[in-house]
TILUMGU-206239 format. One record per atom (N, C-alpha, C, CB): atom name; residue in one letter; x, y, z; residue number from 0. Coordinates in Angstrom, 2 decimals. Atoms other than C-alpha are relative to their C-alpha. Glycine has a CB too. Layout:
TILUMGU-206239
a:CA r:A X:X Y:Y Z:Z k:NUM
...
***
This chain:
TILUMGU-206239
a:N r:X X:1.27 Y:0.06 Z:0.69 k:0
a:CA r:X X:2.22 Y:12.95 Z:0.94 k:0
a:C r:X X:-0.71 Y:-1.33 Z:0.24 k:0
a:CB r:X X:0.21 Y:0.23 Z:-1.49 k:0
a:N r:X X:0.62 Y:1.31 Z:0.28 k:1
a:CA r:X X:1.77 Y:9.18 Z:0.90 k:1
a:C r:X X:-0.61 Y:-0.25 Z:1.62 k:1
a:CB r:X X:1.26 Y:-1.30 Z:-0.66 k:1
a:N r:X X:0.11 Y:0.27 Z:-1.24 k:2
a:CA r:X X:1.85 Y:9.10 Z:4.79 k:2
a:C r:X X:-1.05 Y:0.79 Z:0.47 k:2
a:CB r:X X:1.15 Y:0.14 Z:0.66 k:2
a:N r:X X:1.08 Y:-1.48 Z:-0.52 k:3
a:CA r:X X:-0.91 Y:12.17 Z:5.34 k:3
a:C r:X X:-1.24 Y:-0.76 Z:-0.52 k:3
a:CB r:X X:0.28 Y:1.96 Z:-0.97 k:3
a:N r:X X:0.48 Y:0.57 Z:1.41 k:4
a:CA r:X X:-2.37 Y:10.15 Z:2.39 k:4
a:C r:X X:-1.16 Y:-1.55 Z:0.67 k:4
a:CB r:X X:1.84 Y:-0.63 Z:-1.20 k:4
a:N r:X X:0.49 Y:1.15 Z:-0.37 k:5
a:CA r:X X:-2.61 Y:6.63 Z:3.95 k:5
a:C r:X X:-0.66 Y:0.38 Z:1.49 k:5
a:CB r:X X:1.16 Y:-1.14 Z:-0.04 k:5
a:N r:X X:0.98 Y:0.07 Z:-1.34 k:6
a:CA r:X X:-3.55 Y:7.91 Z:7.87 k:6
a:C r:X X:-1.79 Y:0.81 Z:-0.85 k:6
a:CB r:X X:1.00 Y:1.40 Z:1.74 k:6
a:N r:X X:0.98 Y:-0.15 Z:0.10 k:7
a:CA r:X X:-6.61 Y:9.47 Z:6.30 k:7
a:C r:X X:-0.96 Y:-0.73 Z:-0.62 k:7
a:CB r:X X:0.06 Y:0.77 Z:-0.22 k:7
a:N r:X X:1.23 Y:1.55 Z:0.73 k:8
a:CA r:X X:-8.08 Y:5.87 Z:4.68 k:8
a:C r:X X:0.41 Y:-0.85 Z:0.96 k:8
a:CB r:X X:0.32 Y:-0.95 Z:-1.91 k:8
a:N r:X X:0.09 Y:1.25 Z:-0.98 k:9
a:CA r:X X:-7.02 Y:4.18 Z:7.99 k:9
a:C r:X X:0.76 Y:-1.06 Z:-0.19 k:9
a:CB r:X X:-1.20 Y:-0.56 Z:0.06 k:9
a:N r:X X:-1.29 Y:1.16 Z:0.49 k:10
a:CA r:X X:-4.14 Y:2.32 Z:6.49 k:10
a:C r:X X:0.85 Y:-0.15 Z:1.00 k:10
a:CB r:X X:0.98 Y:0.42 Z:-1.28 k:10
a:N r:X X:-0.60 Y:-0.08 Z:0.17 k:11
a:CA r:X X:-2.24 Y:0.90 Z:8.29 k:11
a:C r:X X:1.65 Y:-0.60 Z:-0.33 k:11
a:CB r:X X:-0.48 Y:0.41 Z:0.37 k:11
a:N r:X X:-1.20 Y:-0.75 Z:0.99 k:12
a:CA r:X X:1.68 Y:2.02 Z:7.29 k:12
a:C r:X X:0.93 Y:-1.73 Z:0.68 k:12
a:CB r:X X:0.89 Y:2.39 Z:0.70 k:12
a:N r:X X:-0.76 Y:0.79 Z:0.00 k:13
a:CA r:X X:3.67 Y:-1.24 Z:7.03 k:13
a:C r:X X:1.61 Y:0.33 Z:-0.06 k:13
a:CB r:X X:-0.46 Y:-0.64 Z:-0.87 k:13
a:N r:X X:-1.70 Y:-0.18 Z:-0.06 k:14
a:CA r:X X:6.85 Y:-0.18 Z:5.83 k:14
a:C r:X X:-0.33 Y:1.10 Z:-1.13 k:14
a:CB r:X X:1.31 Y:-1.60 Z:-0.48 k:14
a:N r:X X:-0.12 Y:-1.37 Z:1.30 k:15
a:CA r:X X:7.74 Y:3.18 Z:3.53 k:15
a:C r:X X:1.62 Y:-0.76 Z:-0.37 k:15
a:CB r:X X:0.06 Y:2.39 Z:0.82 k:15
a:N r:X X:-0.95 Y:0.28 Z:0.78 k:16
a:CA r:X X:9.93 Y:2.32 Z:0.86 k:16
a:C r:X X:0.49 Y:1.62 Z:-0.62 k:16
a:CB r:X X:-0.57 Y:-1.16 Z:-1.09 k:16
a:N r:X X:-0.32 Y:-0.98 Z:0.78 k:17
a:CA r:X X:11.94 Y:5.18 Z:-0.36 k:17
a:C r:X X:1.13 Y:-0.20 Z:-1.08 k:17
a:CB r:X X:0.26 Y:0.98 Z:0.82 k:17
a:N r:X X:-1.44 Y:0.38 Z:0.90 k:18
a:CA r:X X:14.40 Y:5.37 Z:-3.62 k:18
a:C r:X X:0.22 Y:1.14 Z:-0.72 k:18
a:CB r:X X:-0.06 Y:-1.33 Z:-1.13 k:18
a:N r:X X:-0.14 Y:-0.96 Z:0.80 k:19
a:CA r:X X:15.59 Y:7.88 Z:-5.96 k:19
a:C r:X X:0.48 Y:-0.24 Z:-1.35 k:19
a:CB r:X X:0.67 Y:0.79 Z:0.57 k:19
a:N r:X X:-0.43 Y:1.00 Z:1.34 k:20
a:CA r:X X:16.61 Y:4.92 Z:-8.85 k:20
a:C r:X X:-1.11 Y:0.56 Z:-0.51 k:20
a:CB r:X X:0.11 Y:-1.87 Z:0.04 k:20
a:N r:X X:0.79 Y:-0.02 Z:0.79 k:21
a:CA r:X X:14.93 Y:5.45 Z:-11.73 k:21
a:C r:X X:-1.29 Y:-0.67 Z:0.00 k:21
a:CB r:X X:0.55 Y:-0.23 Z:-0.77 k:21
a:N r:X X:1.46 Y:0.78 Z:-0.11 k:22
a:CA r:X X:11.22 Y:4.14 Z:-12.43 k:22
a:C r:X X:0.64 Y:-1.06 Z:-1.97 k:22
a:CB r:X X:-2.12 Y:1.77 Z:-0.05 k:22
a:N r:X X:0.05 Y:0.10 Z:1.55 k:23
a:CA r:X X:12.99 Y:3.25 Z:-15.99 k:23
a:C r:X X:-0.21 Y:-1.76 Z:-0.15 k:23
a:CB r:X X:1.67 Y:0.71 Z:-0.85 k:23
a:N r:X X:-0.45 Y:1.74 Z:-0.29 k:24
a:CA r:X X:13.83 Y:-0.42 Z:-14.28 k:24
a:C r:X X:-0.75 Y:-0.52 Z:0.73 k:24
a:CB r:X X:1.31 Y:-0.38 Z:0.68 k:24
a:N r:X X:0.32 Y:1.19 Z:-1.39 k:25
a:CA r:X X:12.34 Y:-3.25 Z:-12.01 k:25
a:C r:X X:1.16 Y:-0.41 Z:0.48 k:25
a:CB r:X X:-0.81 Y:-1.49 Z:-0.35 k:25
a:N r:X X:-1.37 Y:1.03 Z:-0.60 k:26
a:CA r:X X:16.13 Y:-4.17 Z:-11.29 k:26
a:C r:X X:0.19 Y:1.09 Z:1.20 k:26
a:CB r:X X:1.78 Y:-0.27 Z:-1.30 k:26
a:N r:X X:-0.13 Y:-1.06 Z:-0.91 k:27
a:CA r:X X:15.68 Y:-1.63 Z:-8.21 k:27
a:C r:X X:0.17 Y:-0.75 Z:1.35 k:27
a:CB r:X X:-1.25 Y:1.03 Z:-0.05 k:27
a:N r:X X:0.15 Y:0.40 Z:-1.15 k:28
a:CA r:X X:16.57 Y:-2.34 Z:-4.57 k:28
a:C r:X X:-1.23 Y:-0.10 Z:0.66 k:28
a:CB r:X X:0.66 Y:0.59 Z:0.57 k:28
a:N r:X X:1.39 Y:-0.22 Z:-0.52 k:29
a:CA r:X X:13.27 Y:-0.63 Z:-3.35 k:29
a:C r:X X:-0.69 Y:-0.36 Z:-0.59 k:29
a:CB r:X X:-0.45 Y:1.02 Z:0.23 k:29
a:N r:X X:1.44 Y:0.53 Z:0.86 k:30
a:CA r:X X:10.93 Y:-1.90 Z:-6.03 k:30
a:C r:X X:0.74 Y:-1.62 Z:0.46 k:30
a:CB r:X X:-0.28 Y:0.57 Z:-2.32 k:30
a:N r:X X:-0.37 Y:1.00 Z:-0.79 k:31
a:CA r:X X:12.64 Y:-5.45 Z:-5.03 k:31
a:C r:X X:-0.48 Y:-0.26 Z:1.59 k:31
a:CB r:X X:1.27 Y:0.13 Z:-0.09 k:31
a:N r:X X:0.50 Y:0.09 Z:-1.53 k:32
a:CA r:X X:11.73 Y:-4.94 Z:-1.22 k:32
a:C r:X X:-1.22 Y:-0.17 Z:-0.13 k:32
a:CB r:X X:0.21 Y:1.17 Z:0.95 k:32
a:N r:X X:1.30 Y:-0.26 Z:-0.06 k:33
a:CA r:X X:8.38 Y:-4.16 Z:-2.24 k:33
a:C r:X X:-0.68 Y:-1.44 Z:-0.87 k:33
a:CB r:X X:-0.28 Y:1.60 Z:-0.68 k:33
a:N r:X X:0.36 Y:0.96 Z:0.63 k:34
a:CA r:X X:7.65 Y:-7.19 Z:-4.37 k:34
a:C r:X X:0.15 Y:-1.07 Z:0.97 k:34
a:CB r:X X:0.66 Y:-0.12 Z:-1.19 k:34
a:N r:X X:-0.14 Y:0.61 Z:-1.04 k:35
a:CA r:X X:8.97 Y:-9.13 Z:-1.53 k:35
a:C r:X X:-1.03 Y:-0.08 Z:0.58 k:35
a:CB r:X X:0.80 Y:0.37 Z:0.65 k:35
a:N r:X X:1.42 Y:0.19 Z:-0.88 k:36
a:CA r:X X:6.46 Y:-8.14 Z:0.97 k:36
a:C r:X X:-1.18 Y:-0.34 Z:-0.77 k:36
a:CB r:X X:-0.43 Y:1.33 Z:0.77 k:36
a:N r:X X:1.42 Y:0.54 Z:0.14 k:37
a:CA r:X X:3.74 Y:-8.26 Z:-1.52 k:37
a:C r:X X:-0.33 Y:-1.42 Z:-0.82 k:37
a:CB r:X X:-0.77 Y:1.12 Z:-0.71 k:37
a:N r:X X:0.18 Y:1.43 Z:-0.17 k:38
a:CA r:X X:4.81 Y:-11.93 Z:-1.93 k:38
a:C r:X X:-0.61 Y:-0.84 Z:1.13 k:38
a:CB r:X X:1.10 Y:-0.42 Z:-0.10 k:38
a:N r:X X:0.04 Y:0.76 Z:-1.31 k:39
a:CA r:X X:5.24 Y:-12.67 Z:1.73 k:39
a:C r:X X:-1.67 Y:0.67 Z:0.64 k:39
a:CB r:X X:1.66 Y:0.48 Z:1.15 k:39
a:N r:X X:1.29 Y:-0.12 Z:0.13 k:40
a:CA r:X X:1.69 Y:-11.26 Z:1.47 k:40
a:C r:X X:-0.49 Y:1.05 Z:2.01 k:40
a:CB r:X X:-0.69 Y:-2.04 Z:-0.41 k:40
a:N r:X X:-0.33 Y:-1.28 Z:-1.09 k:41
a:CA r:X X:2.20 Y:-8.34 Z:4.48 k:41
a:C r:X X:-0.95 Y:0.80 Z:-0.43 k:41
a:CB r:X X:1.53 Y:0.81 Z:-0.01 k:41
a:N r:X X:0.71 Y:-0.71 Z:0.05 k:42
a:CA r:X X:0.06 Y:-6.06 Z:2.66 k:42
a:C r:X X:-1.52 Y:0.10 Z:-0.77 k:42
a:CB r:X X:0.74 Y:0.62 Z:-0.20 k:42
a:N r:X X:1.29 Y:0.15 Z:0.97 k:43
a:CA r:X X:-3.25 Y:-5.13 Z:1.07 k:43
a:C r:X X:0.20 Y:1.00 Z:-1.03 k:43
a:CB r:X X:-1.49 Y:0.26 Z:0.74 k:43
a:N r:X X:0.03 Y:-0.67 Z:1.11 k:44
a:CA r:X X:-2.90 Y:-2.19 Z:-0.44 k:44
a:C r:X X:1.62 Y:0.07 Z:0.24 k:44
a:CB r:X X:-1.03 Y:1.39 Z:-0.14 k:44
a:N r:X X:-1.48 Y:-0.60 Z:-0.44 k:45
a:CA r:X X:0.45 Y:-0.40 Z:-1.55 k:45
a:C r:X X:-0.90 Y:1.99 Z:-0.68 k:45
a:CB r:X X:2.06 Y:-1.09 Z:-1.42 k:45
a:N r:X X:0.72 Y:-1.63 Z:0.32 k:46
a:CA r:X X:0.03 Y:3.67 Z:-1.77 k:46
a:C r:X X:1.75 Y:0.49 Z:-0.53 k:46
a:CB r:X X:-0.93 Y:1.21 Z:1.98 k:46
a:N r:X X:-1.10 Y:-0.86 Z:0.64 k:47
a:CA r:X X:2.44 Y:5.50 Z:-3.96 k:47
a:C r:X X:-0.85 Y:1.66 Z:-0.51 k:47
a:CB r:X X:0.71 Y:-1.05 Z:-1.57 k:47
a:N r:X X:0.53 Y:-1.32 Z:0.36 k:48
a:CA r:X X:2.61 Y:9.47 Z:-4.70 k:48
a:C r:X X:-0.90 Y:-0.11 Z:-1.22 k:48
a:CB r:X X:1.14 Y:1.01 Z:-0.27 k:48
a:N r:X X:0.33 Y:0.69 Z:1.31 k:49
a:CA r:X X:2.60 Y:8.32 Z:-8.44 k:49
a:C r:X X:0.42 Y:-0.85 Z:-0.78 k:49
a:CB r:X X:-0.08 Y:0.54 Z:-0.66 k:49
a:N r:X X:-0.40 Y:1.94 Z:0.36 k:50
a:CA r:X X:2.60 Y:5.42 Z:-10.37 k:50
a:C r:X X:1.80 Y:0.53 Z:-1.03 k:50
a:CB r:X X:-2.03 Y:-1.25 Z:-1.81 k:50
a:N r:X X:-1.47 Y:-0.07 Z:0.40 k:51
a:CA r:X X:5.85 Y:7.00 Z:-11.96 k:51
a:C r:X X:1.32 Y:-0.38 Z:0.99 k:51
a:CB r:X X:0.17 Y:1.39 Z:-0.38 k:51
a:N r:X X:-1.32 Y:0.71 Z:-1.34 k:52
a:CA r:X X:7.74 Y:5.89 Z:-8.57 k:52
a:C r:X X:0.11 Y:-1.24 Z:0.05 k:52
a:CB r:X X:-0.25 Y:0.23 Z:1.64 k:52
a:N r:X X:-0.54 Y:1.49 Z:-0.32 k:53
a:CA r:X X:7.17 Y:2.44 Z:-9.43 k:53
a:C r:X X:0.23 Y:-0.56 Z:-1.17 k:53
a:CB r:X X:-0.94 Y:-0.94 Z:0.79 k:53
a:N r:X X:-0.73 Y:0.57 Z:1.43 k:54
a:CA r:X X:7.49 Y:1.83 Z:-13.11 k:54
a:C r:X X:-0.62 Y:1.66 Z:-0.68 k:54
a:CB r:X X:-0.87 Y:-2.02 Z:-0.95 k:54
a:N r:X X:0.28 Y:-0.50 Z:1.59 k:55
a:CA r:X X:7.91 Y:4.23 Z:-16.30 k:55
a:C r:X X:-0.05 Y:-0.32 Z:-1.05 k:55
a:CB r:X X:0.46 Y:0.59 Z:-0.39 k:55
a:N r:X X:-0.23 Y:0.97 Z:1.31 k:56
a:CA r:X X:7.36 Y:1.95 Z:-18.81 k:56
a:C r:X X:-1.41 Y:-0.80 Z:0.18 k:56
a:CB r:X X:1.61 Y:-1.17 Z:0.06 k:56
a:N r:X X:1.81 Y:0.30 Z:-0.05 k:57
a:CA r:X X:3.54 Y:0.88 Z:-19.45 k:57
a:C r:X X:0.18 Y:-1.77 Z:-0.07 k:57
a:CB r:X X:-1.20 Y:0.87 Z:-1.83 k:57
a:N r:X X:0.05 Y:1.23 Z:0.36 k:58
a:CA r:X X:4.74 Y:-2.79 Z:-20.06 k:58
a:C r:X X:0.39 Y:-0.51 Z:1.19 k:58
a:CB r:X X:0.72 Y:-0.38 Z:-1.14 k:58
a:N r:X X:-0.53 Y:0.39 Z:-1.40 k:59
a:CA r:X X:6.21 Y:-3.05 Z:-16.51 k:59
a:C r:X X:-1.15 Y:0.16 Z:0.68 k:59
a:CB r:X X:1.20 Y:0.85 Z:0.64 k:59
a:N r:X X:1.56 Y:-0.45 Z:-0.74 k:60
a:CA r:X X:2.73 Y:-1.39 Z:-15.29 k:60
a:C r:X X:-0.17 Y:-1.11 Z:-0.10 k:60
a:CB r:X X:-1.24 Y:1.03 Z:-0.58 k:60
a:N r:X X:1.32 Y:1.80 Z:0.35 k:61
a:CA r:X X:0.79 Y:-4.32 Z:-16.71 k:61
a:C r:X X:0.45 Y:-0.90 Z:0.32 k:61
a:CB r:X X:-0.49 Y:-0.68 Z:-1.54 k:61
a:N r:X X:-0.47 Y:0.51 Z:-0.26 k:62
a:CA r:X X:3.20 Y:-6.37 Z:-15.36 k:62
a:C r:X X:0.38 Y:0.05 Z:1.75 k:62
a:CB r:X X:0.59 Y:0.09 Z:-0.93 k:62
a:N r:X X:-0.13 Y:0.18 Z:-1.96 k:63
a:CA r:X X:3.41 Y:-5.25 Z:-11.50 k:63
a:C r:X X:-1.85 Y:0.03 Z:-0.38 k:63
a:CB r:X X:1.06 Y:1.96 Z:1.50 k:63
a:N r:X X:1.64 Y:0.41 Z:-0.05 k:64
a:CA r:X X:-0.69 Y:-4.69 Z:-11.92 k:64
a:C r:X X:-0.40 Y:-1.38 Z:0.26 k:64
a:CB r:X X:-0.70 Y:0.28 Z:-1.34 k:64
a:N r:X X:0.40 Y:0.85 Z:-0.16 k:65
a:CA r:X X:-0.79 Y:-8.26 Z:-12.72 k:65
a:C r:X X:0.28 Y:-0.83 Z:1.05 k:65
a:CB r:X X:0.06 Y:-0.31 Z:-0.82 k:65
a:N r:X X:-0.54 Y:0.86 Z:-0.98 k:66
a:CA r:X X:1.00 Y:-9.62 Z:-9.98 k:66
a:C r:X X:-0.61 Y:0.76 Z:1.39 k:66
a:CB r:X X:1.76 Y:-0.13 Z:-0.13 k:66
a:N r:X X:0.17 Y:-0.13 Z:-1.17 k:67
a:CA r:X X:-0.57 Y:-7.49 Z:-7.47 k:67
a:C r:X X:-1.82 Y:-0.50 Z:-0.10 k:67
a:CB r:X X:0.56 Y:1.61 Z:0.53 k:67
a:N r:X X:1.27 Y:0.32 Z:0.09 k:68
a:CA r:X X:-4.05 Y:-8.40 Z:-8.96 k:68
a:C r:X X:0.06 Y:-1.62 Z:0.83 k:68
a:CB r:X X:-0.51 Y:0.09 Z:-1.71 k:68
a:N r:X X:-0.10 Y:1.13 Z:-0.13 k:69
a:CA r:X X:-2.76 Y:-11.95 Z:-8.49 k:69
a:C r:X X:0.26 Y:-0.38 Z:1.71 k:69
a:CB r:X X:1.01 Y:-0.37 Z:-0.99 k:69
a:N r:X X:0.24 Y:-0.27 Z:-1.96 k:70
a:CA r:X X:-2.18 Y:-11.33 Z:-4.26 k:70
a:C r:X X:-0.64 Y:0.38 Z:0.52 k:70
a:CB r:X X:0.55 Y:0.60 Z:0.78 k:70
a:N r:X X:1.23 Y:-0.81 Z:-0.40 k:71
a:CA r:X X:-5.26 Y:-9.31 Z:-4.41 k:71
a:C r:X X:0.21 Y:1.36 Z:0.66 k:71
a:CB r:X X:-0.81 Y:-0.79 Z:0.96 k:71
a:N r:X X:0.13 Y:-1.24 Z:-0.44 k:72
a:CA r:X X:-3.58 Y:-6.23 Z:-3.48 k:72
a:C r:X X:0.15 Y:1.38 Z:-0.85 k:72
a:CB r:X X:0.81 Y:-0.02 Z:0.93 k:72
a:N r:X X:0.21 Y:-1.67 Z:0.53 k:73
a:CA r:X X:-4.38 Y:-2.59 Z:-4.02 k:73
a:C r:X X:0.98 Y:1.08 Z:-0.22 k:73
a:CB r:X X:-0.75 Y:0.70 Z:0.90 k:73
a:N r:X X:-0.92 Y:-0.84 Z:0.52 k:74
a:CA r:X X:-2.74 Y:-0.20 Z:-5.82 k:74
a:C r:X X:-0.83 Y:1.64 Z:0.34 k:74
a:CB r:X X:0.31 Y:-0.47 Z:-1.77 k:74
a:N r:X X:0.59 Y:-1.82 Z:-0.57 k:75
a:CA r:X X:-3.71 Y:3.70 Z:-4.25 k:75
a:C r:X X:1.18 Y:1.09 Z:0.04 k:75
a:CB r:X X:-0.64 Y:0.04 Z:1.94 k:75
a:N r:X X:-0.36 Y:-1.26 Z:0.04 k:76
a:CA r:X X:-2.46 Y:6.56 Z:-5.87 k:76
a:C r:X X:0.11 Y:1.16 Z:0.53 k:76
a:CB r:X X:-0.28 Y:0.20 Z:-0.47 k:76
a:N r:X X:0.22 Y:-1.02 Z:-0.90 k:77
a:CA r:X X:-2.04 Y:9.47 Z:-3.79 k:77
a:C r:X X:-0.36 Y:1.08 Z:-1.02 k:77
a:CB r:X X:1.25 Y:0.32 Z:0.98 k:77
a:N r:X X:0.14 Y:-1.06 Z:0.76 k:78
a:CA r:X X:-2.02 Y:12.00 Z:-6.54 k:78
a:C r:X X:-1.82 Y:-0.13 Z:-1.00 k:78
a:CB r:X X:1.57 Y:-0.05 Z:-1.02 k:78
a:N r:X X:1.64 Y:0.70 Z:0.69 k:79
a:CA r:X X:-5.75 Y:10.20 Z:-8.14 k:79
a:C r:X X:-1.00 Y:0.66 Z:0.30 k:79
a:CB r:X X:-0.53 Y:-1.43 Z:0.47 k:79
a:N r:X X:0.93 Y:0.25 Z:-0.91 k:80
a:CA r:X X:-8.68 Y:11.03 Z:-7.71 k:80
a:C r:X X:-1.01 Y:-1.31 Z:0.20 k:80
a:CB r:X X:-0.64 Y:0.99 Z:-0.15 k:80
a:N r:X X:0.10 Y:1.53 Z:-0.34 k:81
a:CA r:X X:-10.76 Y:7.98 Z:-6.07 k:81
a:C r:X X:-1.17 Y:-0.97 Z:-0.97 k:81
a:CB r:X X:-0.48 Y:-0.04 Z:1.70 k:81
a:N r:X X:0.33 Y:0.71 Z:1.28 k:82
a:CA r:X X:-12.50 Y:7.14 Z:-9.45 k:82
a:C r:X X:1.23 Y:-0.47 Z:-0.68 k:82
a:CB r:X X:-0.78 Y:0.90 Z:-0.96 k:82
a:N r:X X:-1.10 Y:0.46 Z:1.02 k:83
a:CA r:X X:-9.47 Y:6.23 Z:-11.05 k:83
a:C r:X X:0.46 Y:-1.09 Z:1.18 k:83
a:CB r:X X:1.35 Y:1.36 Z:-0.64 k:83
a:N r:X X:-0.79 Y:0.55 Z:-0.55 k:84
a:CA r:X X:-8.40 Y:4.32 Z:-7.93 k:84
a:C r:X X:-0.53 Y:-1.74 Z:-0.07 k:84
a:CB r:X X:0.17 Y:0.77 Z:1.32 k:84
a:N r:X X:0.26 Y:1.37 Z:0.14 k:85
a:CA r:X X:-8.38 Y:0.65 Z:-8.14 k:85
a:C r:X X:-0.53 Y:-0.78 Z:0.72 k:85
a:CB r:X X:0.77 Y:-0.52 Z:-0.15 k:85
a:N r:X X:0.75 Y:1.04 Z:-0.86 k:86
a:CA r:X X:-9.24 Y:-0.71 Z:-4.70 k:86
a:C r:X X:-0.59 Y:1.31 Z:0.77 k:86
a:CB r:X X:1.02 Y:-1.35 Z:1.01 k:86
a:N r:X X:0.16 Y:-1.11 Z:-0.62 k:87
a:CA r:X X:-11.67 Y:1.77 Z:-2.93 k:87
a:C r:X X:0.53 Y:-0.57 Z:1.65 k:87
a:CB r:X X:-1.65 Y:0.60 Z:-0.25 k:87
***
């Protein structure tokens, strides 16, 4: 989905992170990789199916939000539509 997702906004595909850990945690391998790069500042946006693949817990949201606000990168929902999306 994410990959059909990102070639049709011209993204592009840095690295696909996949996991099947819970969204319950940030103590995740793959959510770890991904904080990485969007330290080492590799990407602009990140595209997930839904934001349940990267946190379930609204206090972790507001908490990756702020740190990707703070690298300036975009958060693109695949499942959204592109009013709700954050960076067009």
């Amino acid at each position: 989905m994410c990959r059909q997702f990102a070639k049709d906004r011209n993204y592009k595909i840095v690295e696909v992170i996949s996991e099947v850990a819970s969204g319950m945690t940030l103590n995740r391998k793959g959510f770890k990789r991904l904080m990485t790069i969007v330290k080492q500042g590799k990407v602009d946006v990140i595209c997930v199916a839904s934001i349940c693949r990267l946190t379930r817990n609204f206090a972790n949201c507001q908490k990756l939000y702020g740190q990707l606000v703070s690298h300036n990168i975009g958060l693109d929902i695949a499942g959204l539509s592109t009013a709700h999306r954050s960076r067009q």
